[in-house]
C-alpha positions as CSV (number, residue, x, y, z in Angstrom):
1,X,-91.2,-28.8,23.9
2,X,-90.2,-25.7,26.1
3,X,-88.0,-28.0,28.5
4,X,-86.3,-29.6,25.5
5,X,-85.2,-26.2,23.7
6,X,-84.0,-24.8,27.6
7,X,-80.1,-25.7,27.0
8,X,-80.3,-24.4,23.2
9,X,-82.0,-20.8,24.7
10,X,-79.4,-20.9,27.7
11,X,-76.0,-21.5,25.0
12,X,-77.7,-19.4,22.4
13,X,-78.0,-16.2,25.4
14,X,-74.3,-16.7,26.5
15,X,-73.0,-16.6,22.9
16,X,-75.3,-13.5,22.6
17,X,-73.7,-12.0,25.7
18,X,-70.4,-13.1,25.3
19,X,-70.6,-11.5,21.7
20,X,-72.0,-8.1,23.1
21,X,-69.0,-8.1,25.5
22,X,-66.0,-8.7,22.9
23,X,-67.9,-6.2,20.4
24,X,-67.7,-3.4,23.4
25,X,-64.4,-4.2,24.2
26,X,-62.8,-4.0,21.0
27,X,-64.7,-0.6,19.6
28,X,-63.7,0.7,23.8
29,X,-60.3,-0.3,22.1
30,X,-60.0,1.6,19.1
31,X,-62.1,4.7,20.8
32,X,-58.9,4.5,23.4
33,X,-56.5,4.7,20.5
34,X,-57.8,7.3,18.5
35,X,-58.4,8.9,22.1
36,X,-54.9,9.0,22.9
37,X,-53.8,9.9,19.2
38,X,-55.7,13.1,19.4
39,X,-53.8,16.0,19.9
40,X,-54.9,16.9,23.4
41,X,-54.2,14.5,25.9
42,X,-54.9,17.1,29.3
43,X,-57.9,15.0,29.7
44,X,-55.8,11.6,29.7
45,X,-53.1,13.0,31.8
46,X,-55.6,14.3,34.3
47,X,-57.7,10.8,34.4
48,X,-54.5,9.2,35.0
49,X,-53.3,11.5,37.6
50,X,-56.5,11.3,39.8
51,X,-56.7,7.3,39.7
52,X,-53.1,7.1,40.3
53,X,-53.5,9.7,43.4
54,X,-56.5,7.6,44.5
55,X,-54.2,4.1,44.3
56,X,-51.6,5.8,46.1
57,X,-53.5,7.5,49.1
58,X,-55.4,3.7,49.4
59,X,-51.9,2.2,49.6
60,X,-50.4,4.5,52.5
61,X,-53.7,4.8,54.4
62,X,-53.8,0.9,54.1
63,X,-50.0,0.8,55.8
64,X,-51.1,3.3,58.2
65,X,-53.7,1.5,59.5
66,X,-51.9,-1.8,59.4
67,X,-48.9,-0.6,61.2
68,X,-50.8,1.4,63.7
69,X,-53.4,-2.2,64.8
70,X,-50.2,-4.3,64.4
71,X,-48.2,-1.8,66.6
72,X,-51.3,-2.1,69.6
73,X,-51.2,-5.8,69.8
74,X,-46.9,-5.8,69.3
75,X,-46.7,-4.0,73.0
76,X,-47.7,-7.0,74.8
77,X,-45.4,-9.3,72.6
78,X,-44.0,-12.4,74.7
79,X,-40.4,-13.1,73.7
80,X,-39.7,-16.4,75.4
81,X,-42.3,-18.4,73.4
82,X,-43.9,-21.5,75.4
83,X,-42.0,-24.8,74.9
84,X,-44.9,-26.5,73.4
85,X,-45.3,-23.7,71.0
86,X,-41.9,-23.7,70.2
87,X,-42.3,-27.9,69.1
88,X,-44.6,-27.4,66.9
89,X,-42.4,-24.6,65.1
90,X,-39.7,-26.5,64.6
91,X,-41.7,-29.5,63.3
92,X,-43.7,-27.0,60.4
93,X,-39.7,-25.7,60.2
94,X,-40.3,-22.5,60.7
95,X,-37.6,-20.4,61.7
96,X,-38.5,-18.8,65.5
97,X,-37.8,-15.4,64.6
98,X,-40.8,-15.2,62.1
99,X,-43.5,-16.3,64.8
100,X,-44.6,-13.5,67.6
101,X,-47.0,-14.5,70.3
102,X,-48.6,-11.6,71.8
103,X,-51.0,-11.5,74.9
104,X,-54.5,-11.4,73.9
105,X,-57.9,-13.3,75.5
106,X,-59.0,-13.4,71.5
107,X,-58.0,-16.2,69.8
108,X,-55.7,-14.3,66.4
109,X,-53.7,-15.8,63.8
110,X,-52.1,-14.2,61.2
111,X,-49.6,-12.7,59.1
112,X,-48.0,-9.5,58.7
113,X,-45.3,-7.2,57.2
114,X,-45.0,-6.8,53.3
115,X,-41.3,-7.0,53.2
116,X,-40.8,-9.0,56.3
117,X,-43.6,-11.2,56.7
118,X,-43.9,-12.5,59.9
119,X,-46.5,-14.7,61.9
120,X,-48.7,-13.6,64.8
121,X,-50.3,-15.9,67.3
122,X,-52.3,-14.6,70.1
123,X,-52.1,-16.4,73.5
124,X,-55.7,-16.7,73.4
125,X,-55.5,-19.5,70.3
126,X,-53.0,-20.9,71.3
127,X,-54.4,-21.9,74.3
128,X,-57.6,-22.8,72.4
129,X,-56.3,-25.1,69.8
130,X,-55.2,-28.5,70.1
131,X,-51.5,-29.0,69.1
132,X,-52.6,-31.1,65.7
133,X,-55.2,-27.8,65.2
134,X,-52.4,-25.5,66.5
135,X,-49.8,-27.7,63.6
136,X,-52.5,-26.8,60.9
137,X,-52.6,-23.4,61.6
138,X,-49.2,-22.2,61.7
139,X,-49.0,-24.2,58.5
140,X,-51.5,-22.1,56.9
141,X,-50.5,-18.5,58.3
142,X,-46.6,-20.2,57.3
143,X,-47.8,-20.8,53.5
144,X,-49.2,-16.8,53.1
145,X,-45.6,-15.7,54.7
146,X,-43.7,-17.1,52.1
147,X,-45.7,-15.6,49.3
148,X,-45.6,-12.6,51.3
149,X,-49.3,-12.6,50.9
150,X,-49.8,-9.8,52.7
151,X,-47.8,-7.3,50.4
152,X,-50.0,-9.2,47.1
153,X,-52.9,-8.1,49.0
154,X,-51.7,-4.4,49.6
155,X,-50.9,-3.7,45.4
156,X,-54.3,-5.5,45.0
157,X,-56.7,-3.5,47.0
158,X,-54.5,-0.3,45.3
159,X,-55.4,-1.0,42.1
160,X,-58.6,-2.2,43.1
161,X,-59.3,1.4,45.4
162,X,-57.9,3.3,41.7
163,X,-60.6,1.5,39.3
164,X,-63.4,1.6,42.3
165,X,-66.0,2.4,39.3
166,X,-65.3,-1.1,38.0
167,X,-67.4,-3.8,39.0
168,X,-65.5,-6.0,37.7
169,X,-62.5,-5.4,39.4
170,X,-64.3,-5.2,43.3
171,X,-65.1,-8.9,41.9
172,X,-61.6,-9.9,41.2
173,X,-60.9,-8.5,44.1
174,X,-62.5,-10.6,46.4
175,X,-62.3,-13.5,44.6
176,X,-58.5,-13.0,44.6
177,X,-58.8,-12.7,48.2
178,X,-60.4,-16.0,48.8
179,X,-58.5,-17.6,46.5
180,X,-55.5,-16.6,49.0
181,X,-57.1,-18.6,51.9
182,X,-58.1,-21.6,49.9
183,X,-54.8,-22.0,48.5
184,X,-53.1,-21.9,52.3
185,X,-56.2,-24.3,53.5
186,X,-54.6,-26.8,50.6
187,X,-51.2,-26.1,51.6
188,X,-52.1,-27.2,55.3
189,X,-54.2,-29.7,55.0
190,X,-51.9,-31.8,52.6
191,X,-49.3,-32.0,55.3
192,X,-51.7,-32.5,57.9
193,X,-55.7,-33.3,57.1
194,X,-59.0,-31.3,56.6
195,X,-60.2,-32.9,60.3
196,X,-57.5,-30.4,61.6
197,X,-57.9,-27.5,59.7
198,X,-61.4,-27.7,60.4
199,X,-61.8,-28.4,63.5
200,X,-59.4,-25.1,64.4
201,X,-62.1,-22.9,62.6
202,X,-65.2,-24.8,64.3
203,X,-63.1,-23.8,67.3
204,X,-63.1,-20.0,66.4
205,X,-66.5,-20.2,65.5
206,X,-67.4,-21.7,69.0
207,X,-65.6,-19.1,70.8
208,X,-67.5,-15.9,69.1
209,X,-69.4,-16.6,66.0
210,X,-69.8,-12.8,65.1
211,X,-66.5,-11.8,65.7
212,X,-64.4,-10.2,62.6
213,X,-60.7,-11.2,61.7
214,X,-58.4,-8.3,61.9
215,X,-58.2,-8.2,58.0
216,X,-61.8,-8.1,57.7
217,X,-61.7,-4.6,59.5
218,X,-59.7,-2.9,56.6
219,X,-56.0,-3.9,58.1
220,X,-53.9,-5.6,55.8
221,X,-52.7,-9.3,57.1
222,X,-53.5,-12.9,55.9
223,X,-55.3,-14.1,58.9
224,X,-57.0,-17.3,60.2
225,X,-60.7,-16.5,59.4
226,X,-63.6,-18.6,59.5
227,X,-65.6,-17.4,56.7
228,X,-67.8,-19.5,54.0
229,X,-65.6,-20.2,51.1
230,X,-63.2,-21.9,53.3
231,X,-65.6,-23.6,55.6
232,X,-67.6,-24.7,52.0
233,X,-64.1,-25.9,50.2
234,X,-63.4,-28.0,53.7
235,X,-66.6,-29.8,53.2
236,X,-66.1,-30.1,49.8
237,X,-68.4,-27.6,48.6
238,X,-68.3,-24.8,46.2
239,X,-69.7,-21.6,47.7
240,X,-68.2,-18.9,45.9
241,X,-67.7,-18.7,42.0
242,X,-64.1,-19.2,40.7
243,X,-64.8,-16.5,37.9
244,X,-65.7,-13.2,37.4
245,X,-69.2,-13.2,36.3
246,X,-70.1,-12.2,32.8
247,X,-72.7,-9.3,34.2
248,X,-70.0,-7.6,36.0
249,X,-68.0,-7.4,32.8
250,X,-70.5,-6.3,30.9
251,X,-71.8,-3.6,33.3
252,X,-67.5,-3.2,33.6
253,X,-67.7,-2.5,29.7
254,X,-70.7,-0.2,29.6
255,X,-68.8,2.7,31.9
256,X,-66.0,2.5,30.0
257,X,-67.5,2.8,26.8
258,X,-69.5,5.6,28.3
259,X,-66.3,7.5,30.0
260,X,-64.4,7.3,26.4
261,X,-67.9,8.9,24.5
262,X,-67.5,11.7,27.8
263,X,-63.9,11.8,27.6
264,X,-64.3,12.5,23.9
265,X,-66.6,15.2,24.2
């Protein structure tokens, strides 16, 4: 009897939760309105103006830094790209003066610049990949330069740095992130094959398993990292949720409704 009425408890608990959440959202709604309708607003402006100064400082610390790692491994660019490199350009038609190869041991792929995007190779991968894996790669890091990935990612972590009290938003976050890769992955591997694609990040996984992608250490790029959602997806797995979870928005909706009753005070 209890493992028969298990589904009906489980529905009956989300409808329950997904009730609490639209009834806190729409009386955080009209609290907001009457909020803003009250005379005073010095306490709005002042919320506004501090979350706003948070996004911005996160936006031009975030350019500092990226410039400034970008800018090290730019001094020991290459300009006469290897012949064999410059094939596999041409076939993924990619125009030569938006791929660098600088001289670095450590195998790096990725792409920077939020108004000029361009692509980075390190001599390291290049040397480490086969040209099918080398193909898949400049493929993927080719796919995040003409969204201009890299400048979605900057306004994203902004926003995300100015509601930090959020959980929700940390989620969306990373979740918008991953969905970044996995989207390139499926742009690559449709004009080439998973084998490929996979077999470049079993490569960087061979060559230092521990070892962080430069936009895992804060700097903004789209790089070539080897991390679970994309190894997971490859296999044909699903590793990481494709929503935000229902906890975070509730806990998202009890500190708002609890900043509006301060707020108020």
């Amino acid at each position: 009897m209890i493992e028969t009425n298990r589904p009906l408890y489980k529905v009956s608990t989300g409808v329950l939760l997904i009730a609490i959440v639209c009834i806190g959202m729409v009386s955080l709604c009209g609290w907001l309105v009457a909020w803003c309708m009250n005379g005073t607003h010095l306490k709005q402006l002042f919320l506004v103006v501090v979350l706003m100064s948070i996004g911005l400082f996160t936006l031009f610390r975030q350019i500092w830094r990226t410039r400034r790692c970008v800018g090290d491994l730019l001094q020991s660019v290459e300009i006469d790209l290897p012949e064999y490199l410059q094939t596999q350009i041409d076939q993924c038609r990619i125009a030569r003066s938006s791929v660098v190869l600088v001289q670095s041991a450590e195998p790096l792929a990725f792409c920077h610049g939020f108004l000029k995007p361009r692509i980075c190779l390190s001599t390291g991968l290049v040397e480490l990949l086969s040209p099918a894996q080398l193909h898949s790669v400049l493929l993927h890091e080719d796919y995040h330069r003409q969204r201009f990935d890299p400048l979605r990612i900057l306004a994203v972590r902004a926003i995300s740095a100015s509601l930090f009290f959020l959980p929700f938003v940390r989620e969306w976050r990373r979740l918008f992130e991953i969905k970044l890769e996995l989207d390139a992955d499926r742009y690559a591997v449709h004009l080439t094959s998973k084998a490929t694609l996979a077999g470049a990040l079993h490569q960087l996984l061979n060559y230092s398993p521990n070892t962080l992608s430069i936009s895992e250490v804060g700097v903004i790029t789209a790089g070539l990292s080897a991390n679970t959602a994309r190894i997971a997806a490859l296999l044909g797995e699903r590793a990481e949720p494709k929503q935000i979870s229902l906890q975070s928005l509730i806990s998202s909706t009890a500190i708002l409704w609890t900043m509006c009753l301060l707020l108020m005070i």
